[in-house]
C-alpha positions as YAML, in Angstrom:
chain: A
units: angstrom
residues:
- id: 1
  name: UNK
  ca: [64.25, -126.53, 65.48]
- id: 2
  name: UNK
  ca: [63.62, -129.88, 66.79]
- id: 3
  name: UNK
  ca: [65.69, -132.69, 65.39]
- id: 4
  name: UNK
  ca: [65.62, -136.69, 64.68]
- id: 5
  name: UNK
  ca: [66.32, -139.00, 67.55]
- id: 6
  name: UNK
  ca: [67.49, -142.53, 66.57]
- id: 7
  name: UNK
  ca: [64.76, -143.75, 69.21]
- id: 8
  name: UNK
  ca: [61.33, -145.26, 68.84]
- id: 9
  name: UNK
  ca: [59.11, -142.99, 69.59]
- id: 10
  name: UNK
  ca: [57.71, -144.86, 72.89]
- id: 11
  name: UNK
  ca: [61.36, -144.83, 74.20]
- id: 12
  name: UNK
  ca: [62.54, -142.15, 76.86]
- id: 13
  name: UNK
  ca: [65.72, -140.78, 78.64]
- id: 14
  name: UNK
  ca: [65.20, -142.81, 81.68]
- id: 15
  name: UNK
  ca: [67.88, -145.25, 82.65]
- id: 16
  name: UNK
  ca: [65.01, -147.73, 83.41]
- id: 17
  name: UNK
  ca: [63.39, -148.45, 80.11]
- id: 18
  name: UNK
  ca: [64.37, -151.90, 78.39]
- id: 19
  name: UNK
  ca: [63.78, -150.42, 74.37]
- id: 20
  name: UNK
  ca: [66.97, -149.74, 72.74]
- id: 21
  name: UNK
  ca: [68.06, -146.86, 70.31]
- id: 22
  name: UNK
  ca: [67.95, -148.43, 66.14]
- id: 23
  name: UNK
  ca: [69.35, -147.67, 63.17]
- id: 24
  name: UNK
  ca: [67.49, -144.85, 60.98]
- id: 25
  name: UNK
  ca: [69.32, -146.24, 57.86]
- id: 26
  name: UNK
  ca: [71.11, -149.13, 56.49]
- id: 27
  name: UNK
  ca: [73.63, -146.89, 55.26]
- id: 28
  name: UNK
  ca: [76.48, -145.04, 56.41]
- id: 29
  name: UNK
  ca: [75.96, -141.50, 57.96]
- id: 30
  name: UNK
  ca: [78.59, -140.46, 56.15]
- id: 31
  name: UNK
  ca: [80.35, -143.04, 53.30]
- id: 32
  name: UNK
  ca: [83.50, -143.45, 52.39]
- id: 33
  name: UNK
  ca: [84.61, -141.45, 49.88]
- id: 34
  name: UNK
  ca: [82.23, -138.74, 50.42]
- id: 35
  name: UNK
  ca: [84.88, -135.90, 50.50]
- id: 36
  name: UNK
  ca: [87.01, -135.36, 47.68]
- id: 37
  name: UNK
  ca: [90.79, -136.81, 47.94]
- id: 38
  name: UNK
  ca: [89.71, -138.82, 51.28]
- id: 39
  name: UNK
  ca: [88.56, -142.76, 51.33]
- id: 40
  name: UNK
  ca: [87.25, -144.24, 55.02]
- id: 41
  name: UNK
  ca: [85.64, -141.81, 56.90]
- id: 42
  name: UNK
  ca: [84.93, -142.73, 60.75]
- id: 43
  name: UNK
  ca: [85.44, -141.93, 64.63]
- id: 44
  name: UNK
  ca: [82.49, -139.20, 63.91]
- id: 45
  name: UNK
  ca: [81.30, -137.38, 66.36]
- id: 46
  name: UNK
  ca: [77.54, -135.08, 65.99]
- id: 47
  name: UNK
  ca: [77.11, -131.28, 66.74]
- id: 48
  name: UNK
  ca: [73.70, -129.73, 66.49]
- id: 49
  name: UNK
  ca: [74.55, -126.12, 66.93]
- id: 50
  name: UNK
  ca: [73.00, -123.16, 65.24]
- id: 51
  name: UNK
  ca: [70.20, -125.45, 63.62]
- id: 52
  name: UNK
  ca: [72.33, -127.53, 61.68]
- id: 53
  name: UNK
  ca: [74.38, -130.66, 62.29]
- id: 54
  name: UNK
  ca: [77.65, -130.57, 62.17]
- id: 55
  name: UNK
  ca: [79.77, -134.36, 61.86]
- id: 56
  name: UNK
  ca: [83.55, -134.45, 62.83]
- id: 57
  name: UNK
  ca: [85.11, -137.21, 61.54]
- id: 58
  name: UNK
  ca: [88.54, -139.01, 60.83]
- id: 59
  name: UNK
  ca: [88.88, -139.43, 57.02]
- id: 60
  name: UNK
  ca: [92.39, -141.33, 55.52]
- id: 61
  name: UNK
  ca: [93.45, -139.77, 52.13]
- id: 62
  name: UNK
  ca: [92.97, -141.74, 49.49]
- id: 63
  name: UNK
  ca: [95.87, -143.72, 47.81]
- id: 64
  name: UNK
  ca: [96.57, -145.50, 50.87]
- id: 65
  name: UNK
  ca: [97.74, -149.45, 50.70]
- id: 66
  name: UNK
  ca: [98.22, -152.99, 52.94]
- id: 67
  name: UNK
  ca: [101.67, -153.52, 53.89]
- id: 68
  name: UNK
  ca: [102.49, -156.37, 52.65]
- id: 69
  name: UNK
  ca: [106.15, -157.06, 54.89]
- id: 70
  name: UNK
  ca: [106.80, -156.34, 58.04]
- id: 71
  name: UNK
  ca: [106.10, -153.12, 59.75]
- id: 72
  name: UNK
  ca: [102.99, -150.63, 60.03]
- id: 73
  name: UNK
  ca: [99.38, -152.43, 58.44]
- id: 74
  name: UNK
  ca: [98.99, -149.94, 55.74]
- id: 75
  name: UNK
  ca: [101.33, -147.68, 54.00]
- id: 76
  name: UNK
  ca: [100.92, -143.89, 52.89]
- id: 77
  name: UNK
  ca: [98.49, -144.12, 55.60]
- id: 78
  name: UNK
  ca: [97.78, -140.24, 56.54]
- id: 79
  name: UNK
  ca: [94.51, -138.89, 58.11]
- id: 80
  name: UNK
  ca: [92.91, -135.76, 58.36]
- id: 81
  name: UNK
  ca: [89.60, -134.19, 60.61]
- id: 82
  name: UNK
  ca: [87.10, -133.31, 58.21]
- id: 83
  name: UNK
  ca: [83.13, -131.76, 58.60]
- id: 84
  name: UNK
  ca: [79.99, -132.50, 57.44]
- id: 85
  name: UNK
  ca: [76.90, -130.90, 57.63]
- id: 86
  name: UNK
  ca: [73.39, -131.29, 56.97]
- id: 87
  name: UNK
  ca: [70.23, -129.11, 57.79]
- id: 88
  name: UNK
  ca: [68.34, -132.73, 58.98]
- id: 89
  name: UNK
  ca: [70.41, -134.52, 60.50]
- id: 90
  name: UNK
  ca: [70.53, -137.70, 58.23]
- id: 91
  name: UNK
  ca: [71.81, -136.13, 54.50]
- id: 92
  name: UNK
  ca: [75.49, -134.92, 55.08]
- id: 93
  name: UNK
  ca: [77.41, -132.77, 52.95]
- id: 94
  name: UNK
  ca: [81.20, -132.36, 52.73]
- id: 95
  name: UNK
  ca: [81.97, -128.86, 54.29]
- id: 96
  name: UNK
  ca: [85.76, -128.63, 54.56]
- id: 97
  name: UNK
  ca: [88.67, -129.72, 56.16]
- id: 98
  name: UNK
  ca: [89.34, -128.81, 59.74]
- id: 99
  name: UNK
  ca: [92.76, -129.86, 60.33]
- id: 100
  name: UNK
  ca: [95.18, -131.43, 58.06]
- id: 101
  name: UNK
  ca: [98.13, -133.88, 58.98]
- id: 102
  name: UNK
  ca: [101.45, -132.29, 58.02]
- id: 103
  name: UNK
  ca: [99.73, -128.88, 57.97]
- id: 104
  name: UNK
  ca: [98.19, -128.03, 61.22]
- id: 105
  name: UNK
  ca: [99.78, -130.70, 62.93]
- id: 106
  name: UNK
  ca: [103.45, -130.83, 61.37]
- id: 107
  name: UNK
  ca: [105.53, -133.95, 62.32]
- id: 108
  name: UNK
  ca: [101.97, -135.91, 62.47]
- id: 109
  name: UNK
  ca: [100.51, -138.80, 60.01]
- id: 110
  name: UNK
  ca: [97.49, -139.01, 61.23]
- id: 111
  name: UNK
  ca: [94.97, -136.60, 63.27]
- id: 112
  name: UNK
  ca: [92.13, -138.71, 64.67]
- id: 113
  name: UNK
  ca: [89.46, -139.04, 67.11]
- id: 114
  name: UNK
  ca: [88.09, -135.29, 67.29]
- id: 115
  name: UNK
  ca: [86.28, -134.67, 70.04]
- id: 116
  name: UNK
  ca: [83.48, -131.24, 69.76]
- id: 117
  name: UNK
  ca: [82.35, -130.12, 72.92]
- id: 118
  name: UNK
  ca: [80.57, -126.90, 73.98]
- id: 119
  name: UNK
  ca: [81.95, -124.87, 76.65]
- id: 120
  name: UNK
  ca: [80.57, -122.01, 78.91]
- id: 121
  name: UNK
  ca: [82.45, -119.60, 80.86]
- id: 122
  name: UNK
  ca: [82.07, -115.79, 82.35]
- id: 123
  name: UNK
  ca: [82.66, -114.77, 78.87]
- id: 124
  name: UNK
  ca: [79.96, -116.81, 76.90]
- id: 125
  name: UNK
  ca: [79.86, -120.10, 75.59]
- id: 126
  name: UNK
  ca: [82.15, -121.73, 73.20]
- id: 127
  name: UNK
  ca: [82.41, -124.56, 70.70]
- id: 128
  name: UNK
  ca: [86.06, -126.33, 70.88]
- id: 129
  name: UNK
  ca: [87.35, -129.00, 68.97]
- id: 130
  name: UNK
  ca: [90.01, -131.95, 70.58]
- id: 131
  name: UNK
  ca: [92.15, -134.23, 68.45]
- id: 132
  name: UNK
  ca: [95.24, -136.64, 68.35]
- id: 133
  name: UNK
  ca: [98.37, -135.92, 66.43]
- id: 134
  name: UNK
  ca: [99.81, -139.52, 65.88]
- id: 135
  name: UNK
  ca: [102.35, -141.16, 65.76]
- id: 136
  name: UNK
  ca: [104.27, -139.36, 68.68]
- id: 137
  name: UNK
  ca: [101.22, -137.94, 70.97]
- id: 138
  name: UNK
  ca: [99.42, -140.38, 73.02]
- id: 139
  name: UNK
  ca: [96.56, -139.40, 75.40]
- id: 140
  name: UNK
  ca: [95.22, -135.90, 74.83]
- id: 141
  name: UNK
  ca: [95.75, -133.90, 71.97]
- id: 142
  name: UNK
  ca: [95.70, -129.93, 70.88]
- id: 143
  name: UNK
  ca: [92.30, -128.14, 71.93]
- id: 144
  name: UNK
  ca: [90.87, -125.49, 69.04]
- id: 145
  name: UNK
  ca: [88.07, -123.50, 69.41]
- id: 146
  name: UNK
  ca: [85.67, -122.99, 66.13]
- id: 147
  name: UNK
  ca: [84.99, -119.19, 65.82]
- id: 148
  name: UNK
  ca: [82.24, -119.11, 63.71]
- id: 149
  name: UNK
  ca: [81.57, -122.65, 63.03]
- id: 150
  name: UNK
  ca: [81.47, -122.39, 59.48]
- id: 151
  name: UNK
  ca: [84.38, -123.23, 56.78]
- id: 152
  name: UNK
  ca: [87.85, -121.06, 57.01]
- id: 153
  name: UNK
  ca: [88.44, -118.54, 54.73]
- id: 154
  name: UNK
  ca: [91.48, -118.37, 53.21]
...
């Protein structure tokens, strides 16, 4: 199944052409609030895999507030990888939550910045997922991978 590129349809791959990508919409891919219990949802990142995208982004539960002394900006500020998914790549749908702060990652506050990448080896390829556990870990995080990539059953 071919999918949407955010490029004019004169544009191509090469490195030498002076047209630049452009919005499809005016509106968020995904907007905040668009998964139950969560408010801002960003750092996404897009996999097409199986003929359906697939978004991976930071959301930050909702309740949330400015700090208004010293200290951290925002208070009771705790975030969470969530997925979307959509069968044409602009409509997204909340799927389910891939990895929750103080569950998956226990002494974090925030999980952020996933990272979906696939990966081939002698046995097949793969679909893994990278994210930070804050506030201790800096650099790279834990390293998942997403057998099927589909919601967990419980």
């Amino acid at each position: 199944m071919p999918y949407p590129l955010p490029l004019e349809p004169s544009m191509s791959a090469s490195t030498e052409t002076t047209h630049r990508a452009r919005r499809l919409s005016d509106r968020p891919v995904v907007a905040s609030g668009s998964a139950p219990g969560y408010d801002p949802v960003f750092n996404a990142g897009l996999l097409f895999h199986d003929g359906r995208y697939h978004v991976f982004a930071r959301g930050v539960r909702s309740g949330y507030r400015l700090n208004p002394g010293e200290g951290p900006k925002f208070l009771d500020y705790i975030s969470d990888i969530l997925v979307f998914d959509s069968s044409d790549g602009l409509h997204y749908d909340f799927g389910y939550v891939l990895a929750s702060a103080g569950v998956h990652a226990v002494d974090a506050q925030a999980l952020e910045d996933p990272r979906v990448q696939r990966v081939r080896n002698g046995s097949g390829e793969h679909v893994v997922v990278q994210e930070k556990a804050l506030p201790e870990q800096i650099g790279v995080g834990e390293v998942h991978e997403l057998v099927p990539l589909s919601a967990p059953t419980t």
